[in-house]
C-alpha positions in Angstrom: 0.0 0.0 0.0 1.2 3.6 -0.4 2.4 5.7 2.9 1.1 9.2 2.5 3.9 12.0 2.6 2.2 14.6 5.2 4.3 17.5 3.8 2.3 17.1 0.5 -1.2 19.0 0.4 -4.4 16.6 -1.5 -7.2 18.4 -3.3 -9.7 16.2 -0.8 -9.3 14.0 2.4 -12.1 11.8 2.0 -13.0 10.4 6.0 -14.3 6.5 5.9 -13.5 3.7 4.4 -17.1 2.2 3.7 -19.0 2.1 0.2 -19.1 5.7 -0.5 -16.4 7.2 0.8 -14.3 5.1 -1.9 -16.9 5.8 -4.7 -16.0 9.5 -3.7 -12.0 9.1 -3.8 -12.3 6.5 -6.8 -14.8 9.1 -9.0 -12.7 12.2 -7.6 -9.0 10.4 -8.1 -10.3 9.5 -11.8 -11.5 13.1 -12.8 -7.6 14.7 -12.2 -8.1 15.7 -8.2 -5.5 14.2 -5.6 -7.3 12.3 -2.7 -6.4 11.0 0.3 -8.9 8.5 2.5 -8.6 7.3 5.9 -10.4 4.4 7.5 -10.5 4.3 11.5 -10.3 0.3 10.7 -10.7 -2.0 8.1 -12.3 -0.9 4.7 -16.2 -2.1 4.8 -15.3 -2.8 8.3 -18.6 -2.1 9.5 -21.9 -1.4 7.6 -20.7 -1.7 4.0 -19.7 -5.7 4.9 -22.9 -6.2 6.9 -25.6 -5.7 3.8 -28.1 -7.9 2.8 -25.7 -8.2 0.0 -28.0 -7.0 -2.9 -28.1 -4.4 -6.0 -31.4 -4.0 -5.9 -34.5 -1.3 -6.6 -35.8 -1.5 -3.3 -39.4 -3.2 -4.2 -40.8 -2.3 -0.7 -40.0 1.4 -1.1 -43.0 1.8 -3.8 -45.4 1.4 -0.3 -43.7 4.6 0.4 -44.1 6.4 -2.7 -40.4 6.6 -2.5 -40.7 6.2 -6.7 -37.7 8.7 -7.1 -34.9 5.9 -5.6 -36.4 3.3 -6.6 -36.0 4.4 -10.4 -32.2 5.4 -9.3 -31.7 2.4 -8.1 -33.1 0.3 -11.1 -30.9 2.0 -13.6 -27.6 1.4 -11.8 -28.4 -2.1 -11.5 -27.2 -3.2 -15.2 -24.9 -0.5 -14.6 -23.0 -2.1 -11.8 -23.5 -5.3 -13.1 -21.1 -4.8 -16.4 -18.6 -3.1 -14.4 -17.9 -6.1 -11.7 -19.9 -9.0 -13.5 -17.3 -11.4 -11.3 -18.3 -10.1 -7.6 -22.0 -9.5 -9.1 -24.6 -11.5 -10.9 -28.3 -11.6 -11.8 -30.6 -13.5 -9.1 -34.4 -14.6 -9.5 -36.7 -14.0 -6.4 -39.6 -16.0 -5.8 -42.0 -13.9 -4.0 -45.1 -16.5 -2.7 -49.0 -15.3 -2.4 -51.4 -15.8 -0.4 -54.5 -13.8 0.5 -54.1 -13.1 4.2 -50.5 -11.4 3.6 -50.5 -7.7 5.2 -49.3 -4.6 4.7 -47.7 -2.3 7.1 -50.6 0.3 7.8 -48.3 3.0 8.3 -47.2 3.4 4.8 -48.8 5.7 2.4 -49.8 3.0 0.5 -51.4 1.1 3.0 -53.4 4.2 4.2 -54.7 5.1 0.5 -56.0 1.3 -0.2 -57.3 1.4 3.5 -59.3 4.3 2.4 -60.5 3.0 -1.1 -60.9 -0.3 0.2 -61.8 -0.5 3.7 -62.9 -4.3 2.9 -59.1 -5.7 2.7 -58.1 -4.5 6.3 -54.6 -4.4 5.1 -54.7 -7.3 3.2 -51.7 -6.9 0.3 -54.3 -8.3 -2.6 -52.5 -10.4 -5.7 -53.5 -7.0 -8.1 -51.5 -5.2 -6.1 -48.4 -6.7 -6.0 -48.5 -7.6 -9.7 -48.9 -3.7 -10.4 -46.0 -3.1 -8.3 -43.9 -5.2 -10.3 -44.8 -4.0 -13.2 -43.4 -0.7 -12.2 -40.5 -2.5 -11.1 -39.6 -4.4 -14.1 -40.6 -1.2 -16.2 -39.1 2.3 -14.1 -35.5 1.6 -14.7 -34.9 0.2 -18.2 -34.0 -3.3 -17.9 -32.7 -4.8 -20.5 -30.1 -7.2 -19.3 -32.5 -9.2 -16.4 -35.4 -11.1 -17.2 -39.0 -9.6 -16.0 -41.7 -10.7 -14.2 -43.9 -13.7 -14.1 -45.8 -15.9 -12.3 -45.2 -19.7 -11.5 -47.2 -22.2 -9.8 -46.2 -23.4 -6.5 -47.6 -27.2 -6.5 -45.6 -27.8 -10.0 -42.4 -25.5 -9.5 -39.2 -26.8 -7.6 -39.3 -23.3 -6.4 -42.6 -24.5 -4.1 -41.4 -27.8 -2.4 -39.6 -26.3 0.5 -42.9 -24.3 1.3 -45.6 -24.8 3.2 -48.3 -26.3 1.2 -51.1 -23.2 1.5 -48.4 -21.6 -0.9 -49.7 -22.2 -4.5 -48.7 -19.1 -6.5 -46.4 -16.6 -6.4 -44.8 -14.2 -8.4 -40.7 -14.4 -9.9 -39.1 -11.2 -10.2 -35.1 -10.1 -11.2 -32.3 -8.6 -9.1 -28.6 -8.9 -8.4 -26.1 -10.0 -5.7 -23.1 -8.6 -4.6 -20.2 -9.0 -2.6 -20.6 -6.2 -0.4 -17.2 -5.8 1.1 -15.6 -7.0 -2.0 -17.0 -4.4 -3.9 -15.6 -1.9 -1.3 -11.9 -3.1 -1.4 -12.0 -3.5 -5.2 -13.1 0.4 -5.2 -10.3 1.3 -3.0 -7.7 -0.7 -5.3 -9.0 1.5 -8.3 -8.7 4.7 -6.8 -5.2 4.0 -5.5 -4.5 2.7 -9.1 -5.0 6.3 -10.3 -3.2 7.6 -8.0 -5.4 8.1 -4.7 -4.1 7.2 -1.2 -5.4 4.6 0.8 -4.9 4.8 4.4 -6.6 2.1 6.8 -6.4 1.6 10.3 -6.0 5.4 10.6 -8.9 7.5 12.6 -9.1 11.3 12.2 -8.6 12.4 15.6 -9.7 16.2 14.6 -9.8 18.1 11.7 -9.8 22.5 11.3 -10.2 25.2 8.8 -6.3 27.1 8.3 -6.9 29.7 5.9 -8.1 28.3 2.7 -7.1 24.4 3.9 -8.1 21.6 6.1 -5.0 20.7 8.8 -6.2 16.6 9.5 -4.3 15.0 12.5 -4.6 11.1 12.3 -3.6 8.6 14.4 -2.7 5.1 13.3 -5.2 2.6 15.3 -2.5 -0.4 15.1 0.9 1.5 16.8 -0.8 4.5 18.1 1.6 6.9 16.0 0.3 10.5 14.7 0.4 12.3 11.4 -0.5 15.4 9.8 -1.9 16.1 6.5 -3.9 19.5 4.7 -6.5 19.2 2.1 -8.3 21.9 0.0 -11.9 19.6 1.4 -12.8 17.6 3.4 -15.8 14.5 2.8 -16.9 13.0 5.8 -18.7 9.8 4.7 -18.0 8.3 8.0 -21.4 6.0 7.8 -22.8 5.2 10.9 -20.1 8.1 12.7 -20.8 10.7 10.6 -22.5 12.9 13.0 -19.7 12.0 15.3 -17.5 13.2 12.9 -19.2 16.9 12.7 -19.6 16.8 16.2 -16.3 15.9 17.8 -13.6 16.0 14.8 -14.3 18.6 12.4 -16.5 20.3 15.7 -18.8 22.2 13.3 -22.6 23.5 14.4 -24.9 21.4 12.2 -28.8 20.4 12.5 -28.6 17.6 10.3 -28.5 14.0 11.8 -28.7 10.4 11.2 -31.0 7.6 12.3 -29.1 4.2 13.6 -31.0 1.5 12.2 -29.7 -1.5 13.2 -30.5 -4.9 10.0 -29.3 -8.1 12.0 -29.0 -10.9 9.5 -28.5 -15.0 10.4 -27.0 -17.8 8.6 -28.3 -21.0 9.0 -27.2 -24.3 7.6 -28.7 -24.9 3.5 -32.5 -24.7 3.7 -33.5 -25.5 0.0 -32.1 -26.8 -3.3 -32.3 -24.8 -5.6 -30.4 -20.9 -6.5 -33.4 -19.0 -6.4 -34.2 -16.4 -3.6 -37.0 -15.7 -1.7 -39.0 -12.4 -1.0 -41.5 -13.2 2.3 -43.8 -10.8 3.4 -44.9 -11.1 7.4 -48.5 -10.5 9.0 -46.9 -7.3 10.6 -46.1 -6.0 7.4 -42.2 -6.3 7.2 -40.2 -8.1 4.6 -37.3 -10.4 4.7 -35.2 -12.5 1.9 -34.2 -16.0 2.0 -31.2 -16.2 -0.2 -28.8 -19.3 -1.2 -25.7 -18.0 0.5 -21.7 -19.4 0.0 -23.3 -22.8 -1.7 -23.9 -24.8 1.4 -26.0 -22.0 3.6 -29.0 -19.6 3.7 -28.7 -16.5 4.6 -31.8 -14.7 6.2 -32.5 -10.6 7.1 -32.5 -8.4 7.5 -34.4 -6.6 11.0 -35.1 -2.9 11.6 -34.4 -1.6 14.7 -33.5 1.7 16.6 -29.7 1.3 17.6 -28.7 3.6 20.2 -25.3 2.4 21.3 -21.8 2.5 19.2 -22.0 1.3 16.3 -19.4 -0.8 16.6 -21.0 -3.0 19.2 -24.0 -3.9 16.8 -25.2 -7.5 16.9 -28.1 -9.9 16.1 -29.8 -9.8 19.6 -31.3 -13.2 20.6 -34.9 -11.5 20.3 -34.2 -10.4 16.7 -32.7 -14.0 15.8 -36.2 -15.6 17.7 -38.0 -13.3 14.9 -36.0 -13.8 11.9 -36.3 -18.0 12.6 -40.4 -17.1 13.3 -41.4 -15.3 10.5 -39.1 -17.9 8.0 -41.3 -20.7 9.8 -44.6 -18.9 8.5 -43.4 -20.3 5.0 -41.1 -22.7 5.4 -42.6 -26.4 5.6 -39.2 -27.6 8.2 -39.3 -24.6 10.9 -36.4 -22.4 10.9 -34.7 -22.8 14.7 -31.8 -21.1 16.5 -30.4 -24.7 16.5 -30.2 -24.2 12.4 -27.9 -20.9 12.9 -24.9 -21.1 12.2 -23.4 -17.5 12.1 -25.2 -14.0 12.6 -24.6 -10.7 11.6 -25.6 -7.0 12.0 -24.9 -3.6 10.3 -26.2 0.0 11.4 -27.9 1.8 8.7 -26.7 6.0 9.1 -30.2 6.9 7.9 -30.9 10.6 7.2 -33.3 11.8 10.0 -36.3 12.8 8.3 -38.6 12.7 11.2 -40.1 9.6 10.2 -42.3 7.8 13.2 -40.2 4.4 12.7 -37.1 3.0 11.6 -39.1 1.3 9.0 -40.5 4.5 7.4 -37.1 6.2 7.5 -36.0 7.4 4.1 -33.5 4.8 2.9 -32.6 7.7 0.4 -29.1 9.6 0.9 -28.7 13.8 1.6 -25.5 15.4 0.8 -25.0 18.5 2.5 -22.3 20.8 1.3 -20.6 23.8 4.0 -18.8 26.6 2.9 -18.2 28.2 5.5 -14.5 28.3 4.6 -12.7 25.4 3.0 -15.6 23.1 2.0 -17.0 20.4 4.2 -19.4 17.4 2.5 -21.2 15.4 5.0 -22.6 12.2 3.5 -25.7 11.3 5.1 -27.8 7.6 4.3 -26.6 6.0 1.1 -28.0 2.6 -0.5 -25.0 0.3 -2.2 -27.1 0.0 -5.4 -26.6 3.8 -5.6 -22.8 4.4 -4.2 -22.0 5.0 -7.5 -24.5 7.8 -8.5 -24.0 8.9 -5.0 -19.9 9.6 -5.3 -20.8 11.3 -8.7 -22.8 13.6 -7.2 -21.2 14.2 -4.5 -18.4 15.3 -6.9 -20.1 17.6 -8.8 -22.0 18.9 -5.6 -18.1 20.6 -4.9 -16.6 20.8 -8.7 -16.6 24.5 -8.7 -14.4 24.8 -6.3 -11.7 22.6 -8.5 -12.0 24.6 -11.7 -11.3 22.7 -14.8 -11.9 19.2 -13.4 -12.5 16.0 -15.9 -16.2 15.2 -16.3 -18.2 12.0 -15.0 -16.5 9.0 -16.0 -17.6 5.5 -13.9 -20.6 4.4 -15.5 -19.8 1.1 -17.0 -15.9 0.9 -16.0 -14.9 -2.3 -14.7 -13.5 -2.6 -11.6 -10.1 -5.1 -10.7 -11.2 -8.3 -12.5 -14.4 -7.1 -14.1 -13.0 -7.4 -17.1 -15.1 -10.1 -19.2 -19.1 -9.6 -20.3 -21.4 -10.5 -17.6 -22.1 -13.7 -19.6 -18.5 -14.9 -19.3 -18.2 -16.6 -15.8 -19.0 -20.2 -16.7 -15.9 -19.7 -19.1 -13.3 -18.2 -16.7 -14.1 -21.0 -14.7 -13.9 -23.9 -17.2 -10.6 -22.1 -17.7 -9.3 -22.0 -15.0 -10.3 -26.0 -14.1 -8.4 -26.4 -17.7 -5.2 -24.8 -17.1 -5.0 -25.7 -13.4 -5.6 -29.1 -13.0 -5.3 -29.3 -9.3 -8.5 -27.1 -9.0 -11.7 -28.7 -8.5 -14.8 -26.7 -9.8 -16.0 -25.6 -6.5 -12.4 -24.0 -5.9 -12.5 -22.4 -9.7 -15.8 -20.8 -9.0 -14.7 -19.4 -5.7 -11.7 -18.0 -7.1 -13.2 -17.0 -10.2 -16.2 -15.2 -8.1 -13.7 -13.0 -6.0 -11.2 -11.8 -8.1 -12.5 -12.6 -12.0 -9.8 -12.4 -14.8 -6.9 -11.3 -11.6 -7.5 -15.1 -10.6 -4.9 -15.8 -12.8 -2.2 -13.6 -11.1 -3.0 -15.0 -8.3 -2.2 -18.7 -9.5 0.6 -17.5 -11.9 2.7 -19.9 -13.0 1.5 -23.3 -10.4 1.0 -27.1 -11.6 0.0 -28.4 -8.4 -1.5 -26.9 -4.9 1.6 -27.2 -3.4 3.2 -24.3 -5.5 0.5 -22.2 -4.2 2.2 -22.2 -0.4 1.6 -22.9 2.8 -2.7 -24.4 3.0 -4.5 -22.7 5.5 -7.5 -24.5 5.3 -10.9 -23.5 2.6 -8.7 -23.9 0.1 -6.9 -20.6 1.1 -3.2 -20.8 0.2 -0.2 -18.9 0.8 -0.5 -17.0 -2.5 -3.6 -16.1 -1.9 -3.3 -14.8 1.3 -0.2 -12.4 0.2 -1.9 -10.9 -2.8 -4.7 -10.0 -0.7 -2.0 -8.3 2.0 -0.2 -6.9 -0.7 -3.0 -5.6 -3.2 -6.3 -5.3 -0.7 -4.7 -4.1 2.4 -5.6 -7.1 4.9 -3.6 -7.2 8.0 -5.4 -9.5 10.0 -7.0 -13.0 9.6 -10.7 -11.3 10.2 -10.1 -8.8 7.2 -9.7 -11.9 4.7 -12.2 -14.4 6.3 -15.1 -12.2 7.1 -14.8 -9.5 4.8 -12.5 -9.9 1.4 -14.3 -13.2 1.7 -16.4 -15.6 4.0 -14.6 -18.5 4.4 -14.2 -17.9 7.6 -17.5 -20.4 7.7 -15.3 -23.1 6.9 -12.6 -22.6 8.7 -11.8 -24.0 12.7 -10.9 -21.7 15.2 -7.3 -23.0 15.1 -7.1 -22.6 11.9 -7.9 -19.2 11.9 -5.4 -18.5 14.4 -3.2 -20.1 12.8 -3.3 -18.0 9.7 -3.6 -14.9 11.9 -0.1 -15.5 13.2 1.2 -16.5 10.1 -0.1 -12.6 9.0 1.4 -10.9 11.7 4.8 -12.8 11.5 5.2 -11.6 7.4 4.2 -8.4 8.6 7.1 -8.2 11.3 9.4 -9.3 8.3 8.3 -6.2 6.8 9.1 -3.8 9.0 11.9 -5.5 10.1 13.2 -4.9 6.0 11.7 -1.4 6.0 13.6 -0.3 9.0 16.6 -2.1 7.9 16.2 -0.2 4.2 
């Protein structure tokens, strides 16, 4: 990774390592400006890595009118897609009828039918949801996923794991991703052109010199300090960005964010086949059931109030108890906690707009610019589907203060290994099982899935697993394990098991230790070799 020179002065100091604060440094970084980001931790170490792991439109946002970012969110869908077709791919949700589902009777779709059609007493009726995705397949211009229809339950494979009252249901398009992989591939790309990546580094305080920033930072790891100025500063701190304005950059501000804690669990494989499900609850919520790291399901998310540090966010017992409940409504084998067999939560910085519950709480993103000096833009909410057309505008939100910059340029750009047509996976991984016989197709595909056409620089020149290095268990190897400390800034074993990829899942305890000493002794090396150059 590059070490920042603090005598140098950047064009922006981008605070926060999450989703959009490296769209921002990548789309700045690629238009001509210098940038600089800092992450207190890891990159995506906390809400960006603890998504439900979907591009999608939002198809529960229609209830609240919120048309606007659904649309937004439609379009970047194929838009994302062609860029990083290897950590992204089309998915087919099964979403099951029957005539007793419910809406939430808060939303403004709920109270209009209420009125029109006292009869249903919130009843979501089969019209209804048809017309909604309609305007779902139609609002942003498909043209690369399949729309809508409907499929029998007693005839489809889709309908064997389901209770039997489940005889219709509607199958609708969106997309995966690999939330945290997405964020470090970002980060690589905007270092590529030139931006600098600092992780594990917290910005202790932050003040307005004249026409600059002056940013002290202090490295979380050895506790050292550093200096840097910047024309602007971006807080896109996530789930501390009020923190941020409050006790860093210590400006007066009326703006805030809404903690919104989405727990998530993973329980051991509860159906056969790669489609996902879309269930709707009798107290109006939603949650997806989604085939998750080939031998699991994964299951969120929640929506609840979180009033502590973000950082200590987790999937409370009571929340587990629901998500295992309202699964069991459709399941025909009830979900338990004795199926769970990891959890996971993420706080949601939602804009404060007032709204009476963390449910009705725009899931729509505000970026508020102050000029009160050198510039200040706070980032508040953020979807991933939009982080793209979120950085972009946040750019030009400040271009007039960087005269002459290069236009908008992402749309469509691959990122690291997103280098092939979205219809090319099948063939990177037949050629990877045909040029490296030692990989079995379940290793190909993993491989193939996190780093796409880089795969191969990762195996290089190898004829057997053996010349990949020490085996650390997952099929993790030696190789691996250095590119991803070399080119995706991992220092410890959590950063490569839980976030650059999950196989942490299949991995014992000691075998995770294992590889997190084997980390920390190549990083002594280094130093040592730095000090000694």
């Amino acid at each position: 990774m590059t070490s920042a020179d603090s005598t140098d002065t950047s064009d922006i100091f981008v605070i926060g390592g999450g989703i959009n604060g490296v769209a921002i440094a990548r789309d700045a970084q690629g238009r001509g400006l210098s940038v600089r980001l800092a992450e207190m931790s890891d990159l995506a170490s906390a809400t960006s890595s603890a998504s439900t792991k979907l591009f999608h439109g939002g198809l529960r946002y229609l209830e609240f009118f919120e048309v606007n970012l659904v649309r937004h969110s439609l379009e970047e869908r194929e838009t994302l897609l062609k860029a990083m077709p290897h950590i992204s791919w089309p998915m087919r949700f099964v979403l099951p009828f029957h005539k007793d589902m419910r809406f939430d009777t808060s939303t403004p779709a709920s109270r209009v039918v209420s009125t029109i059609m006292p009869w249903l007493k919130g009843r979501r009726p089969a019209w209804m949801i048809r017309f909604g995705l309609f305007l779902y397949d139609h609002l942003g211009g498909r043209e690369i996923l399949p729309g809508t229809k409907t499929l029998d339950l007693t005839s489809d494979p889709a309908g064997a794991p389901l209770n039997d009252k489940f005889r219709k249901a509607f199958e609708y398009s969106d997309c995966w991703v690999e939330d945290s992989r997405l964020v470090a591939l970002t980060a690589r790309d905007a270092e590529a052109r030139g931006a600098q990546i600092l992780t594990r580094t917290k910005v202790v305080s932050a003040e307005r010199d004249g026409d600059h920033w002056v940013i002290e930072t202090e490295n979380t790891e050895d506790k050292s300090r550093q200096t840097y100025r910047a024309k602007m500063l971006v807080n896109a701190g996530g789930p501390w960005v009020e923190d941020v304005i409050r006790n860093a950059i210590r400006l007066n501000s009326s703006e805030g964010i809404r903690l919104v804690r989405g727990s998530h669990i993973v329980t051991k494989k509860l159906f056969d086949h790669e489609k996902c499900y879309f269930f709707q609850g009798t107290d109006g919520r939603i949650i997806f059931a989604i085939p998750y790291e080939t031998d699991f399901t994964l299951i969120g998310t929640t929506d609840k109030e979180h009033t502590d540090d973000p950082s200590t966010a987790h999937a409370t017992e009571e929340e587990q108890d629901y998500l295992c409940a309202f699964a069991s409504q459709y399941f025909k084998k009830p979900v338990t906690r004795d199926d769970i067999v990891w959890t996971y939560s993420g706080v949601r910085p939602l804009y404060d707009d007032g709204a009476k519950s963390a449910t009705a709480a725009t899931r729509d993103y505000v970026l508020s610019l102050d000029e009160d000096g050198p510039p200040v833009l706070n980032i508040f909410g953020g979807k991933i589907t939009t982080h793209r057309k979120l950085a972009e505008q946040s750019v030009e939100k400040f271009l007039h203060h960087f005269p002459g910059t290069k236009g908008a340029w992402t749309a469509g750009v691959p990122l690291p290994g997103g280098d092939f047509p979205v219809s090319g996976v099948a063939d990177l991984i037949a050629g990877l099982e045909r040029d490296y016989s030692f990989l079995d197709t379940r290793w190909a595909r993993r491989l193939v899935r996190a780093y796409g056409t880089e795969a191969r620089d990762i195996l290089g020149g190898a004829t057997s697993a053996e010349d990949l290095g020490q085996a650390f268990g997952g099929t993790l190897t030696e190789a691996e394990v250095r590119w991803l400390m070399a080119r995706e800034y991992a220092l410890h074993a959590a950063d490569i098991l839980w976030r650059r990829s999950k196989l942490g899942l299949r991995m014992t305890a000691g075998e995770i230790a294992a590889l997190d000493d084997w980390m920390q002794a190549e990083r002594s090396k280094t130093r040592v070799t730095a000090a000694a150059g």
